[in-house]
Steps between C-alpha positions, in 0.01 A plus 500: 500500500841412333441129354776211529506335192662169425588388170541130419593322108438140503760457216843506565629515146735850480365660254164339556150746365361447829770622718491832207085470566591539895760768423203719391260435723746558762593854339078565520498385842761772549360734337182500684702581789568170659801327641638206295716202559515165318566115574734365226434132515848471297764631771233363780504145402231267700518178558222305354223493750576203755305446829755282609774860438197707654494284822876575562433886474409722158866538277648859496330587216139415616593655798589850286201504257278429777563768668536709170115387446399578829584854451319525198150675441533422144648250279561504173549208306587460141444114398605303181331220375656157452267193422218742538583563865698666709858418530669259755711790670221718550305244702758367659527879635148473577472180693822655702291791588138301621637216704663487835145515665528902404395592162676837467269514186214535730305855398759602284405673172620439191513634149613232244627539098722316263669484213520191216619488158172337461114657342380450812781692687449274849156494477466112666786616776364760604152254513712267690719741721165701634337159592795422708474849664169481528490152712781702713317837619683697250240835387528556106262760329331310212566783191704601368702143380825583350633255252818601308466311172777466251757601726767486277395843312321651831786620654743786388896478519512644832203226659210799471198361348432596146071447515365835694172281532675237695732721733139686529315208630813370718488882627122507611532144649765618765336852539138324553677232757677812658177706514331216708803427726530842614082514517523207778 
């Protein structure tokens, strides 16, 4: 069973270490033999979430990474951490995707990381974003947690991460999550 794999960053900075922390996991996800495609919340642009704009039909854009999450089996998502939370694009993406009265969230499975510049390398986002997921019917294996700390020095010049222990852990947290969505 070939695996459809959707990648999403919730920053939109360029060069931001998330969007390098979702390159890799994308590569794994590739390597393990799966097929890979990514929402780029930068060149998709969605309207902040507006019942009133909902009620008059879902934009273009929520129309596109709807669909793009309906086709998923897994998504990956690599989260930073502003004001120890997730940041405002990344649930705006994710209130997009669980209203309309169909919550293409529903039974989806999910394997979340992120980078900061931070000790606690998103530690409190990741807190926040699997609560969020949670409350939404989103599957997430409990261990491995992946926190990229000190992002600044974790990544080479070409975006690879430096830390063999960290690209380890991010490795067995997809290939666990892949294990069990091929066992269903």
């Amino acid at each position: 069973m070939k695996i459809n794999v959707l990648g999403i960053s919730g920053s939109l900075r360029t060069d931001s270490y998330n969007r390098k922390a979702l390159q890799v996991a994308k590569s794994i996800a590739i390597e393990l033999g799966s097929n890979v495609s990514e929402i780029d919340l930068k060149t998709l642009p969605l309207p902040l979430y507006d019942a009133d704009i909902e009620a008059s039909g879902f934009p273009e854009n929520v129309v596109k990474i709807r669909s793009l999450v309906k086709e998923a089996d897994l998504i990956l998502i690599a989260t930073p951490e502003y004001n120890h939370s997730i940041s405002g694009v990344l649930k705006n993406a994710i209130d997009w995707l669980s209203t309309g009265g169909d919550n293409v969230l529903d039974g989806k499975t999910a394997v979340i990381f992120g980078a900061s510049t931070g000790f606690y390398g998103t530690l409190r986002a990741q807190i926040h974003l699997r609560q969020i997921l949670t409350a939404l019917n989103v599957f997430m294996i409990p261990q491995p947690q992946v926190f990229i700390r000190n992002a600044r020095e974790a990544f080479d010049e070409k975006g690879s991460l430096k830390d063999l222990k960290v690209y380890n852990q991010l490795k067995e947290l997809i290939q666990k999550t892949m294990t069990l969505l091929k066992s269903k």
